[in-house]
mmCIF file as gemmi writes it, N, C-alpha and C atoms, coordinates in Angstrom:
data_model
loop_
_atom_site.group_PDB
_atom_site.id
_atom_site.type_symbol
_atom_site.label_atom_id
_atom_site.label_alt_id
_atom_site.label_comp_id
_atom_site.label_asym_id
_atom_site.label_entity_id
_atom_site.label_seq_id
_atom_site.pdbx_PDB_ins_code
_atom_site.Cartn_x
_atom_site.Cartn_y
_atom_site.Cartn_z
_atom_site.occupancy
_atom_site.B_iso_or_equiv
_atom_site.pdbx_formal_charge
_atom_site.auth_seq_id
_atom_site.auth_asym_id
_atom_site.pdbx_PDB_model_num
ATOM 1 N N . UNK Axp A 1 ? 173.034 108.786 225.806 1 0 ? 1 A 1
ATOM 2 C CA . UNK Axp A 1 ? 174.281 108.439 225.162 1 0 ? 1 A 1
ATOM 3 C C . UNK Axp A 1 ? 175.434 108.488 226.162 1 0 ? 1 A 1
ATOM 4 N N . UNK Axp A 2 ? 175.172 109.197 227.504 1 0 ? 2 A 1
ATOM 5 C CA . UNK Axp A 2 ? 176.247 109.939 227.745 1 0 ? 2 A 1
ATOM 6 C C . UNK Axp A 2 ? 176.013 108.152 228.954 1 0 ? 2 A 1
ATOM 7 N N . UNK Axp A 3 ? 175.25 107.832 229.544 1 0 ? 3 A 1
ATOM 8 C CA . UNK Axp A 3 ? 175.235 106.782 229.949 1 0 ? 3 A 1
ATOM 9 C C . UNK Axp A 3 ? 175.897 105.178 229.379 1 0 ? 3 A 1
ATOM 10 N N . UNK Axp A 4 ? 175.392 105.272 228.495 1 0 ? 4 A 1
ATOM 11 C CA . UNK Axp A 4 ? 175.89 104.266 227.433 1 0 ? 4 A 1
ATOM 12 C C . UNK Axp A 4 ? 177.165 103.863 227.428 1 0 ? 4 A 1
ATOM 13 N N . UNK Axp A 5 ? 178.112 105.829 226.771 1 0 ? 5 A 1
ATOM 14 C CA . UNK Axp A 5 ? 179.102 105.848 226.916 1 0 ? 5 A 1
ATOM 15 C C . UNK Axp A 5 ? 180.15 104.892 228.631 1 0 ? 5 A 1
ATOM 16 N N . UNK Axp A 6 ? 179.545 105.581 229.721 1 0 ? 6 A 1
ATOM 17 C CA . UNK Axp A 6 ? 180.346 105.456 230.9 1 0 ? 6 A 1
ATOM 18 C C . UNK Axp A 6 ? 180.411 104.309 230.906 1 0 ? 6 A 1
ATOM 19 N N . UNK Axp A 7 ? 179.537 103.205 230.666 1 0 ? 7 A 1
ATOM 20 C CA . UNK Axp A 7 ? 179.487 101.824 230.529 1 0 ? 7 A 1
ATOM 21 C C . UNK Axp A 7 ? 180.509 100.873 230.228 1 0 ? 7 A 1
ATOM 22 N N . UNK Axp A 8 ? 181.342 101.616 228.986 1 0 ? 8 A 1
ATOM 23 C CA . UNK Axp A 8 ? 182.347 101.267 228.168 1 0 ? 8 A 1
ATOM 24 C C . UNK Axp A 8 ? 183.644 101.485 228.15 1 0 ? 8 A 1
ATOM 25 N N . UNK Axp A 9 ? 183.724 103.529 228.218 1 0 ? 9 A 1
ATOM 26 C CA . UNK Axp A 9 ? 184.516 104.292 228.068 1 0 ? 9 A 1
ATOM 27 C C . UNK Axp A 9 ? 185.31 104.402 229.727 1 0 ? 9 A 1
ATOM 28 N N . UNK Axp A 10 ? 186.204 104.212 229.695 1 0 ? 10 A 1
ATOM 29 C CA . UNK Axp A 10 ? 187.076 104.153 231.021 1 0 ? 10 A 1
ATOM 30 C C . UNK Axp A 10 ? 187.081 105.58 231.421 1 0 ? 10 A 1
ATOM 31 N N . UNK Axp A 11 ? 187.747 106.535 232.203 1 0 ? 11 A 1
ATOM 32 C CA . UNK Axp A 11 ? 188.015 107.863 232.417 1 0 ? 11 A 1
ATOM 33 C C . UNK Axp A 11 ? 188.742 108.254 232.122 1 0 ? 11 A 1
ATOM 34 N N . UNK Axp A 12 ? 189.981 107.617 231.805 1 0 ? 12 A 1
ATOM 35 C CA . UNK Axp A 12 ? 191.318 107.58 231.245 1 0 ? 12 A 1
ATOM 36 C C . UNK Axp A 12 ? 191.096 107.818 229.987 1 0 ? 12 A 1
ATOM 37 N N . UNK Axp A 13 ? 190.161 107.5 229.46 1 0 ? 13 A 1
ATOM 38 C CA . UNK Axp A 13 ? 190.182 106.745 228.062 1 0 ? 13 A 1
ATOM 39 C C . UNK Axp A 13 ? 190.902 107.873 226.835 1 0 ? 13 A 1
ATOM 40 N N . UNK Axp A 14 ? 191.394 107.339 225.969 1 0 ? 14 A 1
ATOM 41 C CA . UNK Axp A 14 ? 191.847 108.33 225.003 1 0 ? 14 A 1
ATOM 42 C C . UNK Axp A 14 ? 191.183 108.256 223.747 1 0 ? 14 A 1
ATOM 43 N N . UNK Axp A 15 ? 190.479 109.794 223.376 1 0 ? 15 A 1
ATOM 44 C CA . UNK Axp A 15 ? 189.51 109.353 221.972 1 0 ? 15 A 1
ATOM 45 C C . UNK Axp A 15 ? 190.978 109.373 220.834 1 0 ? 15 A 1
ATOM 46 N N . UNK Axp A 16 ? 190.271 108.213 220.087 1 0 ? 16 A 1
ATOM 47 C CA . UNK Axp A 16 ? 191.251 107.871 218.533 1 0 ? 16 A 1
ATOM 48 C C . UNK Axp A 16 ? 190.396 107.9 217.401 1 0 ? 16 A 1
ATOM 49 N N . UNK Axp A 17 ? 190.849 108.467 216.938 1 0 ? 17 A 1
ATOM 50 C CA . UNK Axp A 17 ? 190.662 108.616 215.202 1 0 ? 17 A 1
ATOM 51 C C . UNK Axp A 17 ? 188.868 107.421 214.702 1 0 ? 17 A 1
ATOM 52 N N . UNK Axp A 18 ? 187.882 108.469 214.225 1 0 ? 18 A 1
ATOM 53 C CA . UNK Axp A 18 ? 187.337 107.294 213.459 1 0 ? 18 A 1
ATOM 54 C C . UNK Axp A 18 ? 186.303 108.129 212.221 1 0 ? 18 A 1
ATOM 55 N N . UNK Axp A 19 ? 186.59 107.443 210.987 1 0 ? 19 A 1
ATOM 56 C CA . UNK Axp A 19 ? 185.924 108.35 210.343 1 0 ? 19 A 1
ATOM 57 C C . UNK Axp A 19 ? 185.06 107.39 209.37 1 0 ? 19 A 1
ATOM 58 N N . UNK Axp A 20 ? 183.489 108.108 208.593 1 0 ? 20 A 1
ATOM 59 C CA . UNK Axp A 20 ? 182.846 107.139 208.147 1 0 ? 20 A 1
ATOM 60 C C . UNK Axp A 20 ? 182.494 108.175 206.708 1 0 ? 20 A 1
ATOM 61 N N . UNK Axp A 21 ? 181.825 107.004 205.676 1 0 ? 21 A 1
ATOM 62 C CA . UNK Axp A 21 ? 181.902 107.45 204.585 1 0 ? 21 A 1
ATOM 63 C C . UNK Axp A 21 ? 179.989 108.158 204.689 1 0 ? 21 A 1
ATOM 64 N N . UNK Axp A 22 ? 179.136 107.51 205.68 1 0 ? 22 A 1
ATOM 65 C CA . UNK Axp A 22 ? 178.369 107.957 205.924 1 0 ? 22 A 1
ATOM 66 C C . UNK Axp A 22 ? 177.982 109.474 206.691 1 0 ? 22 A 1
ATOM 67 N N . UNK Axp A 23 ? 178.049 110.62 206.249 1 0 ? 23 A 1
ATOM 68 C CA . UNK Axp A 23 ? 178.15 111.908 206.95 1 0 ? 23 A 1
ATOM 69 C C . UNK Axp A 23 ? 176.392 112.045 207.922 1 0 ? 23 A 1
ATOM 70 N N . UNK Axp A 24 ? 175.661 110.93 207.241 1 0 ? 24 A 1
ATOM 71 C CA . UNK Axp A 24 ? 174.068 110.947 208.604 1 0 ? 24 A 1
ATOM 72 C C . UNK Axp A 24 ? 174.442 110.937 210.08 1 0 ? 24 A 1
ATOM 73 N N . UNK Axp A 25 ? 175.566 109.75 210.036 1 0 ? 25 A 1
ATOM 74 C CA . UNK Axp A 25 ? 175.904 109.009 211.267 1 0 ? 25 A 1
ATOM 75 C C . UNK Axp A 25 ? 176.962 109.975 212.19 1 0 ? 25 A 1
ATOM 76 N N . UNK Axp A 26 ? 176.767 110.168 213.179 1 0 ? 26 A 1
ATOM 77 C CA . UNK Axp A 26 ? 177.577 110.115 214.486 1 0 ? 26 A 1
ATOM 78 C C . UNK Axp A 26 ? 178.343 109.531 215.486 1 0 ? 26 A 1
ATOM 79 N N . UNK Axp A 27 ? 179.537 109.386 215.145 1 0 ? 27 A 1
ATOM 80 C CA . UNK Axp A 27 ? 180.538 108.335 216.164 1 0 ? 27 A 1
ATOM 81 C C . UNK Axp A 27 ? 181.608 109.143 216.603 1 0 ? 27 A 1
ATOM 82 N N . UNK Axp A 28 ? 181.935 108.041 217.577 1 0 ? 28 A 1
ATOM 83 C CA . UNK Axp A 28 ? 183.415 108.537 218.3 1 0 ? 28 A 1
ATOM 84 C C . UNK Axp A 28 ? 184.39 106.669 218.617 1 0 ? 28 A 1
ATOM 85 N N . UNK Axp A 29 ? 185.545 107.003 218.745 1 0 ? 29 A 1
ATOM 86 C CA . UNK Axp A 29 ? 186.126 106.245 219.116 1 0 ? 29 A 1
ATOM 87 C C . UNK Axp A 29 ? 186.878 106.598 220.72 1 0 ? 29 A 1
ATOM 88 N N . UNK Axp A 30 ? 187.166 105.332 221.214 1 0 ? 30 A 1
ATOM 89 C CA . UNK Axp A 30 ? 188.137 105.994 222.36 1 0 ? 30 A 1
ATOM 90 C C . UNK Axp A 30 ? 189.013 104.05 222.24 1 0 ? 30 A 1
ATOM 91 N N . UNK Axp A 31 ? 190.007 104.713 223.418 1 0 ? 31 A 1
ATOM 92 C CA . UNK Axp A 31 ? 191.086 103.52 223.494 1 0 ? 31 A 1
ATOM 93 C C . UNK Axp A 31 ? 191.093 103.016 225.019 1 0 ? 31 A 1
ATOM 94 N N . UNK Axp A 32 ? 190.803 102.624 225.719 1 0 ? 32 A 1
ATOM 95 C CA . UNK Axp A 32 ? 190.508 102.431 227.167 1 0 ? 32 A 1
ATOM 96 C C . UNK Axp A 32 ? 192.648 102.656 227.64 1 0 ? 32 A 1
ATOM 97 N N . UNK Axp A 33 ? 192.323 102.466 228.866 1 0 ? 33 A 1
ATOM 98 C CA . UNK Axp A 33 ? 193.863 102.113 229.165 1 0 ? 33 A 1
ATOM 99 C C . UNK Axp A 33 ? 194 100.562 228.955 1 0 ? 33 A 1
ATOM 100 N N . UNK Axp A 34 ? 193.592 99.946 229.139 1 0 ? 34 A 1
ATOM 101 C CA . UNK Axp A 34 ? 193.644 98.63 228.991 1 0 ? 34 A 1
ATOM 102 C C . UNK Axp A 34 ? 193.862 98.09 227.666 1 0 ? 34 A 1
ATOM 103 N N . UNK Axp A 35 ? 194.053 98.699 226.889 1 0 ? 35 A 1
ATOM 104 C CA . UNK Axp A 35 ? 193.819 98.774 225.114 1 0 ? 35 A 1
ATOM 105 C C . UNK Axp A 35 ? 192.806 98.252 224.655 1 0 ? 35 A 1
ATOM 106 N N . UNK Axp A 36 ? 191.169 98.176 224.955 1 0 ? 36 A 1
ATOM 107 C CA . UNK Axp A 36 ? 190.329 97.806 224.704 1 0 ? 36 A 1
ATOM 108 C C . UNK Axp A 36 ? 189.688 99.102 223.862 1 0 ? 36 A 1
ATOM 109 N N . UNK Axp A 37 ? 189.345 98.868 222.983 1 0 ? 37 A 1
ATOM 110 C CA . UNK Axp A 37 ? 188.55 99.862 221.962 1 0 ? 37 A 1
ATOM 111 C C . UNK Axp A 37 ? 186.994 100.141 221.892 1 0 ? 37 A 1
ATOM 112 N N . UNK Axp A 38 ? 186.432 101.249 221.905 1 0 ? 38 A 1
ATOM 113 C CA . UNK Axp A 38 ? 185.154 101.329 221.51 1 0 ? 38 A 1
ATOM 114 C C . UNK Axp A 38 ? 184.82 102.516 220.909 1 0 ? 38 A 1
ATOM 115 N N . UNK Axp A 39 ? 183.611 101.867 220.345 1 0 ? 39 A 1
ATOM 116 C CA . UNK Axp A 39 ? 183.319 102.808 219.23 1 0 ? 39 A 1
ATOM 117 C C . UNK Axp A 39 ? 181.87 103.063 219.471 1 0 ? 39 A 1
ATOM 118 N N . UNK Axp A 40 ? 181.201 104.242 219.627 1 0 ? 40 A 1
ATOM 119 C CA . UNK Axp A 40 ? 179.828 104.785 219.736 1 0 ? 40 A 1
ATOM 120 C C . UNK Axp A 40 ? 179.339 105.853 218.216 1 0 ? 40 A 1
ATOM 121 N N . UNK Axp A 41 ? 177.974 104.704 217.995 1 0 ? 41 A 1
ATOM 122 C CA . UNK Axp A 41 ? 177.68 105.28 216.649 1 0 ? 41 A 1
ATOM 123 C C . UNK Axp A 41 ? 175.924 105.837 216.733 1 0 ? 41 A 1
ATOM 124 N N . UNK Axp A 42 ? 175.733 107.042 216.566 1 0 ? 42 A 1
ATOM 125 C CA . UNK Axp A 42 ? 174.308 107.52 216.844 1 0 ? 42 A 1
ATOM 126 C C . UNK Axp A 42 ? 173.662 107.704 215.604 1 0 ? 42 A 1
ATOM 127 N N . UNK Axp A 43 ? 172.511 107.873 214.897 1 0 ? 43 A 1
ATOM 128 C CA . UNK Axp A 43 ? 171.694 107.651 213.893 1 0 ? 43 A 1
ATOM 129 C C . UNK Axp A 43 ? 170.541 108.352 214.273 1 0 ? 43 A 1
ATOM 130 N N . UNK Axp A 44 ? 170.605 109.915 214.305 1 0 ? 44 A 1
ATOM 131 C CA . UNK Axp A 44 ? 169.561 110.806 214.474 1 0 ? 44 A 1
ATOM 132 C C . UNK Axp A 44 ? 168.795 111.068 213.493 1 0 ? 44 A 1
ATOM 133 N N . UNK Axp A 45 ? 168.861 110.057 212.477 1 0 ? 45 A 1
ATOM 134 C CA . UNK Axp A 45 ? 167.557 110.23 211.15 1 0 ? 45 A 1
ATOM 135 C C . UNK Axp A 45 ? 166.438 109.032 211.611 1 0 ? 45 A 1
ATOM 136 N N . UNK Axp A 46 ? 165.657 109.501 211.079 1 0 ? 46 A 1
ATOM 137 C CA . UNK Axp A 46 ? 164.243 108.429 211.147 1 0 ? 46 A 1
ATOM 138 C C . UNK Axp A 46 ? 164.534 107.359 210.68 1 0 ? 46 A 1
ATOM 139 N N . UNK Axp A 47 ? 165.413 106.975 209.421 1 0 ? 47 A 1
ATOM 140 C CA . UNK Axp A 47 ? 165.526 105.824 208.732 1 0 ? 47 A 1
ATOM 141 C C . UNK Axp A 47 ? 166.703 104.808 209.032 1 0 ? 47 A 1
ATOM 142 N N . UNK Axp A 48 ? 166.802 104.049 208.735 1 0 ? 48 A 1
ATOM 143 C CA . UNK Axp A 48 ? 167.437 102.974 209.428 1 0 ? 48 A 1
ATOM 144 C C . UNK Axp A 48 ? 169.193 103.679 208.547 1 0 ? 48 A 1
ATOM 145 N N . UNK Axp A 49 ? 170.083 103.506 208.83 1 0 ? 49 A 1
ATOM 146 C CA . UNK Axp A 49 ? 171.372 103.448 207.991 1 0 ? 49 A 1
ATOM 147 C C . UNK Axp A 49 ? 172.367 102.505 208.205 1 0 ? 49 A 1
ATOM 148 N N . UNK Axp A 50 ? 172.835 102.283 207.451 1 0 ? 50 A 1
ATOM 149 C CA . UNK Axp A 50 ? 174.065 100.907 207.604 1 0 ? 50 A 1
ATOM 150 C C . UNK Axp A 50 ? 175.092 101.22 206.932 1 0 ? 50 A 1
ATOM 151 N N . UNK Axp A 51 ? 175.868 100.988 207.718 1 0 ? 51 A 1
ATOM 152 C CA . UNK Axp A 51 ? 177.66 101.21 208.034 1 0 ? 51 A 1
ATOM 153 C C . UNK Axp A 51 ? 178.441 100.104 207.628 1 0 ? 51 A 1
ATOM 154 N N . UNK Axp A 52 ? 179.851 100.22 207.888 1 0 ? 52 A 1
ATOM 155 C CA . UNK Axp A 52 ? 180.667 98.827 207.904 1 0 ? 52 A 1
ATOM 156 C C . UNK Axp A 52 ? 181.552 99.051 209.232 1 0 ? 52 A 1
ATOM 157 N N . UNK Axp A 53 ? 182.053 98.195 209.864 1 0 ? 53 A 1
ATOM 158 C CA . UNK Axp A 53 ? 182.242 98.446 211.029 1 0 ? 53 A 1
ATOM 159 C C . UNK Axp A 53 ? 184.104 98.035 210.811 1 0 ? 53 A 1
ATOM 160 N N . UNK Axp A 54 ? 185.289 98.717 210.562 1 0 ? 54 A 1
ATOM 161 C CA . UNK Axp A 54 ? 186.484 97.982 210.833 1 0 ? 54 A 1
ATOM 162 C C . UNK Axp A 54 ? 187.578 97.74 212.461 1 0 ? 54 A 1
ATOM 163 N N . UNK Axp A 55 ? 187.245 97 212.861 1 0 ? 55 A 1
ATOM 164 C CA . UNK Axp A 55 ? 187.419 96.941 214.043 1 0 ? 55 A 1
ATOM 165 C C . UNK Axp A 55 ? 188.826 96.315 214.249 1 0 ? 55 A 1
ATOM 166 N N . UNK Axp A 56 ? 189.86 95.802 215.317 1 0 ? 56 A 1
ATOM 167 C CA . UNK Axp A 56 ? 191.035 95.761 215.192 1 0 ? 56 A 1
ATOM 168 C C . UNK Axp A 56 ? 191.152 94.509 214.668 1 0 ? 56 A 1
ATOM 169 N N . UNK Axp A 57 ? 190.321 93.619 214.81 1 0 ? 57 A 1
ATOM 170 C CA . UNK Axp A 57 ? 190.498 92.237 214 1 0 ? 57 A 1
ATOM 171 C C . UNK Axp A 57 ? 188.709 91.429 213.356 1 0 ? 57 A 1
ATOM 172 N N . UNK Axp A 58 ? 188.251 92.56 213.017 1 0 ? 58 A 1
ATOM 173 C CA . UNK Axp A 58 ? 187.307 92.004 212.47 1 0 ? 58 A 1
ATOM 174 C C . UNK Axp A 58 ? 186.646 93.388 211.78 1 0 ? 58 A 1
ATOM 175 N N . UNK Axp A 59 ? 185.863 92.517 210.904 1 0 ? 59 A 1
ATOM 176 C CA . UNK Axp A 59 ? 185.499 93.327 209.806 1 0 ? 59 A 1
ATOM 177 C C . UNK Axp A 59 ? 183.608 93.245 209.283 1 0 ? 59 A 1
ATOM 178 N N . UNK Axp A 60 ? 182.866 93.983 209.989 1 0 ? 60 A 1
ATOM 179 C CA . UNK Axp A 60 ? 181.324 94.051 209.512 1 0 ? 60 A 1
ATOM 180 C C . UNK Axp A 60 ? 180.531 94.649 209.151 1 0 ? 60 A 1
ATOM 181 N N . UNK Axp A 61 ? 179.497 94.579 208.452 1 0 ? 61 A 1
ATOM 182 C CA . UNK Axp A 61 ? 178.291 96.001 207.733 1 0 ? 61 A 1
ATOM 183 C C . UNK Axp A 61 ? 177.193 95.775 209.599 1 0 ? 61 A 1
ATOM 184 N N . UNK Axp A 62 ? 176.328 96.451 209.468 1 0 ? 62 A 1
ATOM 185 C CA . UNK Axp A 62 ? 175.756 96.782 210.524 1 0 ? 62 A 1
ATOM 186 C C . UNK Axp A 62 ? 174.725 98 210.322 1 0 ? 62 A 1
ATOM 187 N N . UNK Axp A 63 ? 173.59 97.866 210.513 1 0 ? 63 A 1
ATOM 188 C CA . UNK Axp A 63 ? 172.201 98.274 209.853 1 0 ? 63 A 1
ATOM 189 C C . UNK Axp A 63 ? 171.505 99.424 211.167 1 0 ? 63 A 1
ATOM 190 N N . UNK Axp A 64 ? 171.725 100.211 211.329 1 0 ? 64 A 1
ATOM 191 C CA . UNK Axp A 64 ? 171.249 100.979 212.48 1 0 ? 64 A 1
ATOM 192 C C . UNK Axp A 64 ? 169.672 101.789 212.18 1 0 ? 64 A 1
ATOM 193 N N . UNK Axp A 65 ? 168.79 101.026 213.329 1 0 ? 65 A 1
ATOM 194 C CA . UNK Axp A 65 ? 167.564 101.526 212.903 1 0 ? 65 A 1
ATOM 195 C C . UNK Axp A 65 ? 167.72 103.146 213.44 1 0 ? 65 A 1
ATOM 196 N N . UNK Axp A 66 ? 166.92 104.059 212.899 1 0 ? 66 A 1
ATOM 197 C CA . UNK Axp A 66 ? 166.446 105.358 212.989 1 0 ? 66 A 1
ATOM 198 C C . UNK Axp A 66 ? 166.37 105.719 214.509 1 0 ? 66 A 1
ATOM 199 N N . UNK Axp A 67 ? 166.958 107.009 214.539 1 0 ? 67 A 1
ATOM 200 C CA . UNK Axp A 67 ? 166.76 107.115 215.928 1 0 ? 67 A 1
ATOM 201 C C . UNK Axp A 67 ? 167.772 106.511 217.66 1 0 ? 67 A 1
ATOM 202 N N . UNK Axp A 68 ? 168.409 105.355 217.374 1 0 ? 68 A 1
ATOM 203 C CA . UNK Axp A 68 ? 168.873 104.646 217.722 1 0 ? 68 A 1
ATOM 204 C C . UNK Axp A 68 ? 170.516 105.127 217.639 1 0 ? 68 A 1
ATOM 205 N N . UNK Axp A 69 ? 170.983 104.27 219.256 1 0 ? 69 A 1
ATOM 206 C CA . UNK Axp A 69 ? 172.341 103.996 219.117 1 0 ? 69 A 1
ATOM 207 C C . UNK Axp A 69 ? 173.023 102.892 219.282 1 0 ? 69 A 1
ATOM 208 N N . UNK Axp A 70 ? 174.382 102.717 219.232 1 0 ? 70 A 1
ATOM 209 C CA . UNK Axp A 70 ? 174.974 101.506 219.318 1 0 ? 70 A 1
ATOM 210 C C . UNK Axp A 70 ? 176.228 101.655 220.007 1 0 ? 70 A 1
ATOM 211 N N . UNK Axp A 71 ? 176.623 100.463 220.397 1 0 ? 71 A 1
ATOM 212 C CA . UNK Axp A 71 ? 178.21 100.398 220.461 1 0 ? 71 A 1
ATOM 213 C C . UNK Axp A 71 ? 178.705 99.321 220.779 1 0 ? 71 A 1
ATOM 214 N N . UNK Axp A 72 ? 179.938 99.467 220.397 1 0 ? 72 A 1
ATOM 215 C CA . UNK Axp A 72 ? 181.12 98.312 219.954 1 0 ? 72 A 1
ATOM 216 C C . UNK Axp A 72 ? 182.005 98.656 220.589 1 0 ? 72 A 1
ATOM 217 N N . UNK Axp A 73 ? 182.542 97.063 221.319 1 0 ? 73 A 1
ATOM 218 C CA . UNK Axp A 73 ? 184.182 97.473 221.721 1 0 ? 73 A 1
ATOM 219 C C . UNK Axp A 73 ? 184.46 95.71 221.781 1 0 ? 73 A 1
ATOM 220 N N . UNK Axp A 74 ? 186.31 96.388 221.655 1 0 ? 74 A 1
ATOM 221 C CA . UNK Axp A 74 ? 186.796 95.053 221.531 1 0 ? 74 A 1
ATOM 222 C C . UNK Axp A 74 ? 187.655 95.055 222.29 1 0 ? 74 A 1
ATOM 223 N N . UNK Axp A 75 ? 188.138 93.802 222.971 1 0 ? 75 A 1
ATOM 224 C CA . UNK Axp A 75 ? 188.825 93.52 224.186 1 0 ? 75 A 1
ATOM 225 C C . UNK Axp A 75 ? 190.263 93.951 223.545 1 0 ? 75 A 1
């Protein structure tokens, strides 16, 4: 994860606010300096779970298999 993260997450970066109605799931947000956003979401259950994703100009559900992580960022 922590790889994943560096990928995305600038050094600068500032974590912001993100909260889900799902309490399985694990995320964080950060804000790059650049104002680019990302969001890292982990899914340490066996079973798949699905989210909705509100992002600064778009809006999606998103199905995370078991086990698995993800992430999102927007320019």
């Amino acid at each position: 994860m922590i790889a994943q993260a560096a990928k995305f997450v600038d050094a600068n970066a500032q974590r912001i606010a993100s909260s889900s109605d799902n309490s399985n799931l694990h995320h964080v947000a950060f804000q790059n300096p650049d104002n680019s956003r990302v969001l890292l979401v982990y899914n340490p259950l066996s079973d798949e779970q699905s989210f909705w994703v509100n992002g600064q100009t778009q809006q999606f559900e998103y199905t995370l298999p078991g086990r698995s992580a993800v992430t999102f960022d927007w320019e």
